[in-house]
C-alpha positions as CSV (number, residue, x, y, z in Angstrom):
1,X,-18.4,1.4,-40.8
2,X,-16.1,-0.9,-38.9
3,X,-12.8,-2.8,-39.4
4,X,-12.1,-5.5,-41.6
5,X,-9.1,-7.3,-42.5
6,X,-9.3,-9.4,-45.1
7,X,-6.6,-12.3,-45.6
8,X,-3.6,-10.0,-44.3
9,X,0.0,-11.5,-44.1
10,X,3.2,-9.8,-42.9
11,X,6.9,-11.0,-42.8
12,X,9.4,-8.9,-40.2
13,X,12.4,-8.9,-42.7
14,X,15.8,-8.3,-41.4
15,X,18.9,-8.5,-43.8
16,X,20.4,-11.9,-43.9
17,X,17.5,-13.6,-41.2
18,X,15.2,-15.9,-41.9
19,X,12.0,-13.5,-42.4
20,X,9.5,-13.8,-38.8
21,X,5.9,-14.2,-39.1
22,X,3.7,-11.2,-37.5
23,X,0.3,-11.8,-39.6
24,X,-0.6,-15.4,-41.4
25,X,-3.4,-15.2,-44.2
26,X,-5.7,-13.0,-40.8
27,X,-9.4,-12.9,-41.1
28,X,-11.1,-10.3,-38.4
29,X,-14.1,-8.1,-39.1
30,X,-14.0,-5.3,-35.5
31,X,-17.8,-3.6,-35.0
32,X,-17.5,-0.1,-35.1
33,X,-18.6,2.0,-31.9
34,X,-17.8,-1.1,-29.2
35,X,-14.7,-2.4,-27.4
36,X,-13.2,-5.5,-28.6
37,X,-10.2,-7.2,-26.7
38,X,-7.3,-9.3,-28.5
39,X,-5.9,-11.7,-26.7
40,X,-2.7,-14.5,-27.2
41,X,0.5,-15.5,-26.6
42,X,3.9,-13.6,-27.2
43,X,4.2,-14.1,-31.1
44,X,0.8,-14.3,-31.8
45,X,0.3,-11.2,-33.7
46,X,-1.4,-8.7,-31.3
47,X,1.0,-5.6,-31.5
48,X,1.8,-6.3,-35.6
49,X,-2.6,-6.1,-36.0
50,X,-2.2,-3.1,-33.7
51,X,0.3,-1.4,-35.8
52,X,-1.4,-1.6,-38.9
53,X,-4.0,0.3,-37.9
54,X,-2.9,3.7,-38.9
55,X,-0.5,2.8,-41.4
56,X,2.5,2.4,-39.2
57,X,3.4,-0.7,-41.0
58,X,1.6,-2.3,-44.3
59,X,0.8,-5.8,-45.5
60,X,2.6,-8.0,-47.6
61,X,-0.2,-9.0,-48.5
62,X,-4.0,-8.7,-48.4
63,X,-6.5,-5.7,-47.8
64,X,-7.5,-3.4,-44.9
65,X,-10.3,-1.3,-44.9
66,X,-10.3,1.2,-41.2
67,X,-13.7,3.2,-41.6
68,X,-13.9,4.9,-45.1
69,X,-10.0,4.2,-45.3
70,X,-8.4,1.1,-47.4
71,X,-4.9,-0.1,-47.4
72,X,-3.1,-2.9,-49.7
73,X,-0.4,-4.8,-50.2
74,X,2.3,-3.7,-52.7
75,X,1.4,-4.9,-56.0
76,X,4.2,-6.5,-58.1
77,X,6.5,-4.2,-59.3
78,X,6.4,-1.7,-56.7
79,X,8.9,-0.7,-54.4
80,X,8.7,-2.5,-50.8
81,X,7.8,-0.3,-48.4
82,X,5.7,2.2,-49.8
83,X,2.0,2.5,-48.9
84,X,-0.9,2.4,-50.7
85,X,-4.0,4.6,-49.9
86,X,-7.6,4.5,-51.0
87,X,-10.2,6.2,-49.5
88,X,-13.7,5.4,-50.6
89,X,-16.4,8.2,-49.9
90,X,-13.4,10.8,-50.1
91,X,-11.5,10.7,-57.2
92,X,-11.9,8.3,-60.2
93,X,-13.4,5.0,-60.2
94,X,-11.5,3.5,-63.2
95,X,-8.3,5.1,-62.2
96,X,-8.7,3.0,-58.5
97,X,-8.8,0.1,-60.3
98,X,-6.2,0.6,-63.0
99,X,-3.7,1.1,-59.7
100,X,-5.4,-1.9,-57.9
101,X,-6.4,0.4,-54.9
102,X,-10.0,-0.4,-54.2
103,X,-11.2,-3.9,-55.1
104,X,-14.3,-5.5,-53.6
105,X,-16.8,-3.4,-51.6
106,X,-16.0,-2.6,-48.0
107,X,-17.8,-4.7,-45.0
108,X,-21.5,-4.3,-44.8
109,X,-21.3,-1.1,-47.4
110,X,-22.1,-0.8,-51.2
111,X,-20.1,2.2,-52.5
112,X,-22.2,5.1,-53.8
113,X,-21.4,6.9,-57.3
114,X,-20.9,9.6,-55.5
115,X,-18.1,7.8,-53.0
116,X,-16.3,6.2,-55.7
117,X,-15.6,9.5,-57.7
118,X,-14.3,11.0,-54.5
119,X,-11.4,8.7,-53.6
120,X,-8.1,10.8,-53.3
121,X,-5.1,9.5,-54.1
122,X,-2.6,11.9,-52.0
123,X,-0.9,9.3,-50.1
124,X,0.7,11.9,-47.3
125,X,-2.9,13.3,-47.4
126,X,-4.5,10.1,-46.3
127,X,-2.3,9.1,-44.0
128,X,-2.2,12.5,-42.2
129,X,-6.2,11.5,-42.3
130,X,-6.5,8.2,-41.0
131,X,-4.3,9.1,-38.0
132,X,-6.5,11.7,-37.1
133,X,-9.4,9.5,-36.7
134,X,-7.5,6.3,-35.5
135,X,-5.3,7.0,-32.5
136,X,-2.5,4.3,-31.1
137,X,-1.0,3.8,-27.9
138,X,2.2,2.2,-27.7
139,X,3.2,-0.4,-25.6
140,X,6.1,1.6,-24.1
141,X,4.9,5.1,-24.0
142,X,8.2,6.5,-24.3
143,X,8.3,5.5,-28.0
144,X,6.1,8.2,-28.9
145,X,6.6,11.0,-26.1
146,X,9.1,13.7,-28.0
147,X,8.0,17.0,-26.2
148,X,9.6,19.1,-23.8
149,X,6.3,19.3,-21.6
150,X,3.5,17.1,-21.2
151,X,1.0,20.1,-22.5
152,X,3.5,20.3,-25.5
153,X,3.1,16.7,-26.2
154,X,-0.5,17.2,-25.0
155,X,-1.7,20.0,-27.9
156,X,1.3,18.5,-30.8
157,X,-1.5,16.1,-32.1
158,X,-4.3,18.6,-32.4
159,X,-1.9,21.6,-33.7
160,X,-1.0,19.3,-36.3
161,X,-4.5,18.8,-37.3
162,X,-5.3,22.5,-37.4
163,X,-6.4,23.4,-34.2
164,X,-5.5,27.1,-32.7
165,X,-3.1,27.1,-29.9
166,X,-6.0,28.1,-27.8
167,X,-8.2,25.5,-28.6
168,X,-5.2,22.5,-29.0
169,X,-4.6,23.6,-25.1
170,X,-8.5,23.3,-24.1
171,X,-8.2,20.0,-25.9
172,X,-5.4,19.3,-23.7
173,X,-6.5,20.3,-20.4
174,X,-9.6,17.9,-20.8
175,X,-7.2,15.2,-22.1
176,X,-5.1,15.4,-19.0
177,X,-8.3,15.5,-16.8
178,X,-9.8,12.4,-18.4
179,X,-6.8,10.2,-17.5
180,X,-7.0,11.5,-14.1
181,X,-3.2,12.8,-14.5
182,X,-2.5,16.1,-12.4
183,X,-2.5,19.2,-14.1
184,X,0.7,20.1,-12.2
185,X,2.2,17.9,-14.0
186,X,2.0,19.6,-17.3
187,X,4.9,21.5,-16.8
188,X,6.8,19.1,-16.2
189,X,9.4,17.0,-19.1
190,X,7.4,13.4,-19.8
191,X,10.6,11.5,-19.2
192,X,10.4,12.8,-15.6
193,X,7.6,11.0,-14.8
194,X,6.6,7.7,-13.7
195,X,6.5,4.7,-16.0
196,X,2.4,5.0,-14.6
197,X,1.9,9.0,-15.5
198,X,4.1,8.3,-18.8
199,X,1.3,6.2,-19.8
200,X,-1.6,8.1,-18.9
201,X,0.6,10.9,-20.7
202,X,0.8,8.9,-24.2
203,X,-2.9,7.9,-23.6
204,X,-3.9,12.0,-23.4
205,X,-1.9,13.0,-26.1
206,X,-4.2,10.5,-28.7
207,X,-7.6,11.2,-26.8
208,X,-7.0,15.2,-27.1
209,X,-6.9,14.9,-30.7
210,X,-10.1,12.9,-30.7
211,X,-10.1,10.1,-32.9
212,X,-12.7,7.8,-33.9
213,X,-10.8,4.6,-33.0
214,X,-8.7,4.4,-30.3
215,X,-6.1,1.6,-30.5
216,X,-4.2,0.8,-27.1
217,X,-1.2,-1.8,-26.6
218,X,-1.1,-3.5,-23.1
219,X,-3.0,-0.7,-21.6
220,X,-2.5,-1.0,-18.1
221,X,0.6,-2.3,-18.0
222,X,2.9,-0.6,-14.7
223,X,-0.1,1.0,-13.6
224,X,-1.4,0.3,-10.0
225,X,-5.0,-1.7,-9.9
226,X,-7.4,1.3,-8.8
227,X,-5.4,3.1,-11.8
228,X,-6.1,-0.4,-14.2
229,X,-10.0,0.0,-13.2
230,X,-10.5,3.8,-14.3
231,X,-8.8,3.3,-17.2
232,X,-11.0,0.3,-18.5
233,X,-13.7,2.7,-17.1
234,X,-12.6,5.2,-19.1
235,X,-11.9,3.1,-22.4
236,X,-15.8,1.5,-21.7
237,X,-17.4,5.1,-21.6
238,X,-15.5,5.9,-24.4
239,X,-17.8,3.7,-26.5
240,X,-20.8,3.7,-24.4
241,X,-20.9,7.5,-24.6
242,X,-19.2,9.2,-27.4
243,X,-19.6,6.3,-29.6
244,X,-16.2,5.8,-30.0
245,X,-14.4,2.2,-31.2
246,X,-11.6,1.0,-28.8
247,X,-9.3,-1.9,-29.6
248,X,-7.2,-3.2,-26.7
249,X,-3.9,-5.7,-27.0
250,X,-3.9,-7.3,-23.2
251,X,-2.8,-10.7,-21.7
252,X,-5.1,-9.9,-19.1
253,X,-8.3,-11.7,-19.4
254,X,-9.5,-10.3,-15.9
255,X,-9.3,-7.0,-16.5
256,X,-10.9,-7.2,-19.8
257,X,-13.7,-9.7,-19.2
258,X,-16.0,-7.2,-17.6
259,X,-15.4,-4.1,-20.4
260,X,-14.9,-6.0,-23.9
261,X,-17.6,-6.5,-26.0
262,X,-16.0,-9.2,-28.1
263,X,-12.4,-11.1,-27.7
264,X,-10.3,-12.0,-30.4
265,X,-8.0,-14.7,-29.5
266,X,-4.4,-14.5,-32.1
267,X,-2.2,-17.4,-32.6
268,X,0.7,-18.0,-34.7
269,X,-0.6,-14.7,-37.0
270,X,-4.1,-15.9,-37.1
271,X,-7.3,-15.4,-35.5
272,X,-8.5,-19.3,-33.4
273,X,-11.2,-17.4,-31.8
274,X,-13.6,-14.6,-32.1
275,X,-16.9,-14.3,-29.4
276,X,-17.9,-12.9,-26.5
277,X,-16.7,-13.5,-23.1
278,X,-18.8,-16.7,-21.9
279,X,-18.0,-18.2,-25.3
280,X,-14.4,-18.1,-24.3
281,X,-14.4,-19.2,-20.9
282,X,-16.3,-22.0,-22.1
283,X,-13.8,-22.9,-24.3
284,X,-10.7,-24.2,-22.3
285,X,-9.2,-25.3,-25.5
286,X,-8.9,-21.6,-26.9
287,X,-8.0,-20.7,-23.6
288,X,-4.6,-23.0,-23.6
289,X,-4.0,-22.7,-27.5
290,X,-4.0,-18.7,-27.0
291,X,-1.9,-18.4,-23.6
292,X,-4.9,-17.2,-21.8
293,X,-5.1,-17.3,-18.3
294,X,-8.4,-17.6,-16.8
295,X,-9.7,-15.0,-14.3
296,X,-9.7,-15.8,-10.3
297,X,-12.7,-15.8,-10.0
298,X,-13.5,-18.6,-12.6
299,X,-9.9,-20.8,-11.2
300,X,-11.6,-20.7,-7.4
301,X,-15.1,-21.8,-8.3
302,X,-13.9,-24.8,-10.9
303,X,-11.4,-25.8,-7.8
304,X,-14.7,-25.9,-5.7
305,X,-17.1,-26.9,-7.9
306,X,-14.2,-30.1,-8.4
307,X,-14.0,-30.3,-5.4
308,X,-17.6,-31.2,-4.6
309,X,-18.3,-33.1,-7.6
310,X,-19.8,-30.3,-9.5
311,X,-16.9,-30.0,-12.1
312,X,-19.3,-30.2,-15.1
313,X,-21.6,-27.5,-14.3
314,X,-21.8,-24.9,-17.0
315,X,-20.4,-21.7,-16.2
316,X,-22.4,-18.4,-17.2
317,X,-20.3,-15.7,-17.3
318,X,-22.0,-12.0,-16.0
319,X,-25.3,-13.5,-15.1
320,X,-26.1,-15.1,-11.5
321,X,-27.5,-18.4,-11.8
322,X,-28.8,-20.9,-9.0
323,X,-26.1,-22.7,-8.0
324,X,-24.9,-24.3,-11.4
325,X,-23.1,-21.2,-12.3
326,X,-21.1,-18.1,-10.4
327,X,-20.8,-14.6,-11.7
328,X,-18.2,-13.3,-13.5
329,X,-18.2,-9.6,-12.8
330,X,-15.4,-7.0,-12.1
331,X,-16.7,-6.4,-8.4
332,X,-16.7,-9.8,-7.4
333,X,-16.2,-10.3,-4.0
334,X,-15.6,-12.3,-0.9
335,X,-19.7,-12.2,-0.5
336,X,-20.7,-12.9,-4.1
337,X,-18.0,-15.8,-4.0
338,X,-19.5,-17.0,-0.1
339,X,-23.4,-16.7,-1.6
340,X,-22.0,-19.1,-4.9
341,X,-20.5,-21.5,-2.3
342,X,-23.7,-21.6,-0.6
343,X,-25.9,-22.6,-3.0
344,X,-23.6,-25.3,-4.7
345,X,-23.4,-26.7,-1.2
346,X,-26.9,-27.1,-0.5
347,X,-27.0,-28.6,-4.4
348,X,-25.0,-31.1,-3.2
349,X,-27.0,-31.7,0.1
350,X,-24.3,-30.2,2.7
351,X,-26.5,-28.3,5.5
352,X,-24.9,-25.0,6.1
């Protein structure tokens, strides 16, 4: 079961201030078990989606369903700010819909008998739940580093979901290994560290407790590039080999391109694009309307395909095509680059 969020709108509200859009009537279904990579401008709505993923924040309006987990908007009369939990396969049909919690049928699923008399209605239950299974990375790791140590911040998440000390510090142990972050280190006070290690700190803390979905803001922001590339390695085998579903907020198109199964591009609250990676670079519109950059890679070869009057060749991302197209790969190099020149030269006659 994936993510779906189904016509979801959110105001930021401060007292006396015109309220500030995050989310605008948003549209997105997310595949379960793949990486998918939102991209936009500032203000476009990436870190508000991002935030409602484990109930940090709620619609005004609208539905979310994360897995077997829905949240709503506040129904009139209620008190702003409270949440609302349903959980379908987890107490009362008719009840669910007397307090508005479940309407409709979640994405690609028709609730079983057996589901809808199992919904639980414990709101600090469900929430304690759904952040098990969905874990978020901040933008700015220190937001959510509290812990004396980094193995303390490294085992709070799973002692909190019942782990034994012993097994929350295993759990740890291969956290900190997987982000490649020293185990010297563990001893040491997160707000020590690096803004780099910080990051690959807040990073273990959600992977030891392991979650189902793993949500990350600007991932590899102040990390160095051989750092950036093991982390999308990372976040790639994540889904390729524990099945896992990994949502990354990144105005990074380069680093992405090669890892993300699908994009999502955000603007003004909303979603302008949703496809895969070729789709998007063939779309220069989306590309400008979102705040996209384009990678290096694809800027050098439209300068020389321009250049030599090849400016309307298709372009075909991850694939290596004679001459009319250049690959779009995350080890391309000064020779794949040379070979592409080559062949669009002798397209165009020029004896090399």
């Amino acid at each position: 079961m994936g993510i779906s969020f189904e016509r979801v709108s959110y105001r930021y509200r401060d007292r006396g201030m015109t309220p500030v859009i995050g989310l605008d009537e948003l549209d997105v279904v997310l595949k379960a078990g793949g990486m998918t990579a939102v991209l936009g401008a500032p203000g476009s709505g990436k870190s508000t989606l991002l935030q409602h993923m484990n109930g940090l924040i709620r619609p005004d309006k609208g539905r979310i369903q994360i897995m077997d987990y829905v949240i709503e908007a506040a129904g009139s009369g209620e008190r702003p700010g409270r949440r609302r939990w349903g959980r379908s396969g987890a107490g009362g049909r008719k009840k669910e819909q007397e307090q508005g919690l479940l309407q409709g049928q979640p994405y690609g699923q028709e609730r079983s008998k057996k589901s809808e008399r199992d919904v639980k209605h414990d709101n600090h239950h469900n929430i304690q739940k759904l952040r098990q299974r969905v874990g978020l990375v901040f933008q700015y790791p220190e937001q959510q580093l509290f812990e004396e140590t980094v193995e303390r911040e490294l085992m709070f998440a799973p002692l909190n979901f019942g782990m034994s000390e012993a097994e929350a510090r295993e759990a740890a142990l291969q956290a900190a290994a997987s982000v490649g972050l020293d185990e010297k280190l563990l001893t040491c006070s997160p707000f020590r560290l690096s803004s780099g290690q910080m990051r690959k700190v807040a990073l273990a803390a959600v992977l030891a407790a392991d979650p189902d979905v793993i949500a990350l803001d600007e991932p590899t922001a102040s990390l160095d590039p051989v750092s950036r590339q093991e982390l999308m390695e990372l976040l790639r085998s994540l889904c390729t080999e524990q099945g896992k579903t990994v949502l990354i907020v990144t105005h990074r198109l380069e680093e992405a391109a090669a890892y993300a199964d699908e994009f999502v591009v955000l603007k003004d609250g909303g979603v302008i694009f949703q496809g895969d990676v070729r789709q998007l670079l063939d779309s220069p519109d989306t590309l400008e309307a979102g705040g996209i950059v384009p990678p290096r890679a694809k800027r050098t070869a439209d300068v020389i395909a321009a250049t030599f009057g090849a400016s309307g060749m298709q372009i075909h991302a991850g694939q290596r095509q004679p001459a009319a197209a250049y690959p779009l790969e995350i080890g391309l190099d000064a020779s794949d680059m040379a070979d592409w020149c080559v062949k669009l030269l002798e397209q165009r006659g020029v004896t090399t």
